[in-house]
C-alpha positions as CSV (number, residue, x, y, z in Angstrom):
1,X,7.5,18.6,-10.1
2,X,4.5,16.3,-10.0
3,X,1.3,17.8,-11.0
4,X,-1.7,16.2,-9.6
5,X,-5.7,16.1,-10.4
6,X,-8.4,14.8,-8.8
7,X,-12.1,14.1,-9.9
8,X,-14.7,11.9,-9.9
9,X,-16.9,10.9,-12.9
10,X,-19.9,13.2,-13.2
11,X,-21.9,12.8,-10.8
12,X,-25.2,14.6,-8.7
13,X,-23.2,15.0,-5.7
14,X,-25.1,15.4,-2.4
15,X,-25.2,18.4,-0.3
16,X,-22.7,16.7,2.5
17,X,-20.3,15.9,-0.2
18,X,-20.6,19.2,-2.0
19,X,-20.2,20.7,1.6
20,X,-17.1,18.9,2.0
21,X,-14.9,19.1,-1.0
22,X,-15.8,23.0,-0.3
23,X,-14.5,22.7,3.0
24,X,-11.2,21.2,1.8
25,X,-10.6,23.2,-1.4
26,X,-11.6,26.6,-0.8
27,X,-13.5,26.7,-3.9
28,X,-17.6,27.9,-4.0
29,X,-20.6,26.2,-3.4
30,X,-21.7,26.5,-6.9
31,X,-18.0,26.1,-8.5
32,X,-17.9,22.4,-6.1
33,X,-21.1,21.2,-7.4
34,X,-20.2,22.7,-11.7
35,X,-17.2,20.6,-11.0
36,X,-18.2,17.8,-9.5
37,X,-21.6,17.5,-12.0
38,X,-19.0,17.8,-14.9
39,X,-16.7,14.8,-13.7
40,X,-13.9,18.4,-13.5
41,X,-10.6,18.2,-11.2
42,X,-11.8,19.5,-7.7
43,X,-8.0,19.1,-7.1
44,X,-5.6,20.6,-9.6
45,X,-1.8,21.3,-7.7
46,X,2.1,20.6,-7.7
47,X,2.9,17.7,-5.1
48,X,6.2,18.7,-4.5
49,X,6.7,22.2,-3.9
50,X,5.9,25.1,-1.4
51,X,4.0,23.6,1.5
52,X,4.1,20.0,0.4
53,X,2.4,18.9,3.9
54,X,-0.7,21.4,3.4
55,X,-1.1,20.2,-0.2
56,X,-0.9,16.3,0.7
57,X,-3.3,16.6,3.7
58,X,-5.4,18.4,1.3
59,X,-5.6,15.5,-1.6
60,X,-5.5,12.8,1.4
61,X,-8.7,14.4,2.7
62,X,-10.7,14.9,-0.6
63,X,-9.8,10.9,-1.7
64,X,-11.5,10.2,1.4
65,X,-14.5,12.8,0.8
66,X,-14.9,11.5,-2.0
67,X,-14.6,7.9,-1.1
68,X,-17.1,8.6,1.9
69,X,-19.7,9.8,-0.6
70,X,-19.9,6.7,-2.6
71,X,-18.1,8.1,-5.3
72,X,-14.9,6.5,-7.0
73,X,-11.8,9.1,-7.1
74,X,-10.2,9.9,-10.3
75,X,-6.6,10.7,-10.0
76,X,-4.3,11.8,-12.7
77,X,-0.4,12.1,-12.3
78,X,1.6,13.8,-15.2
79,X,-1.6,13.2,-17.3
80,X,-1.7,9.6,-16.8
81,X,-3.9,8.1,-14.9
82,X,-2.8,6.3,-11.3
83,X,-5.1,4.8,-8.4
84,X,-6.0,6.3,-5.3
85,X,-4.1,3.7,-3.0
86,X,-1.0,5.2,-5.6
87,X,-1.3,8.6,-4.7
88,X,-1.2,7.2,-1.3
89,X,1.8,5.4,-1.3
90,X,3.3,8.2,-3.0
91,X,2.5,10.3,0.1
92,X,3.7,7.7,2.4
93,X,6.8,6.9,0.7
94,X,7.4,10.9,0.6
95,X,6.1,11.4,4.6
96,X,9.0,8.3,5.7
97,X,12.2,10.2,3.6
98,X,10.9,13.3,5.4
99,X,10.8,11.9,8.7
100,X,14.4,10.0,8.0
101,X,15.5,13.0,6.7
102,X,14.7,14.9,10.1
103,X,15.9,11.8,12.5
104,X,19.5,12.0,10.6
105,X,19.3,16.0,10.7
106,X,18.4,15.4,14.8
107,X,22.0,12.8,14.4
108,X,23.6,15.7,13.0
109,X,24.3,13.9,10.1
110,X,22.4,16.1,7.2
């Protein structure tokens, strides 16, 4: 499994932003901004395991949130740090086995 996090550095978000990581995570108004103001994960989940399509439509849309907002994502893989565009790639990379995966399933060849 591939735990990911993702944050921003501390910051005094706006209301729009605050709004919309809220939207996308679930979490409180007041929990949003603590986080957000304290540079904490607003994303904190397994990539690969139960509902892996909710989970990366859910990172996808807080990197671009939090991109929107002015505000540079911090993303953490494992503990180490990787780049947004990475944690992109890994999503792509993971969407195009899926979809193989299905087409050769369709073949009857899975």
């Amino acid at each position: 499994m591939s735990r990911v996090t993702i944050s921003t550095a501390p910051c005094d978000a706006s209301a729009s932003l605050v709004r919309a990581v809220r939207r996308i995570t679930n979490l409180g108004i007041l929990e949003v901004r603590d986080r957000l103001s304290n540079g904490d994960p607003v994303f904190d989940q397994e990539l690969f395991g139960n509902r892996t399509e909710d989970v990366f439509a859910k990172a996808r849309a807080l990197l671009s949130a939090l991109e929107q907002g002015g505000h540079q994502p911090l993303v953490r893989e494992a503990g180490r740090p990787i780049t947004p565009q990475t944690l992109r790639n890994i999503f792509q990379a993971s969407d195009e086995e899926a979809q193989e995966l299905r087409r050769l399933d369709d073949l009857g060849h899975a």
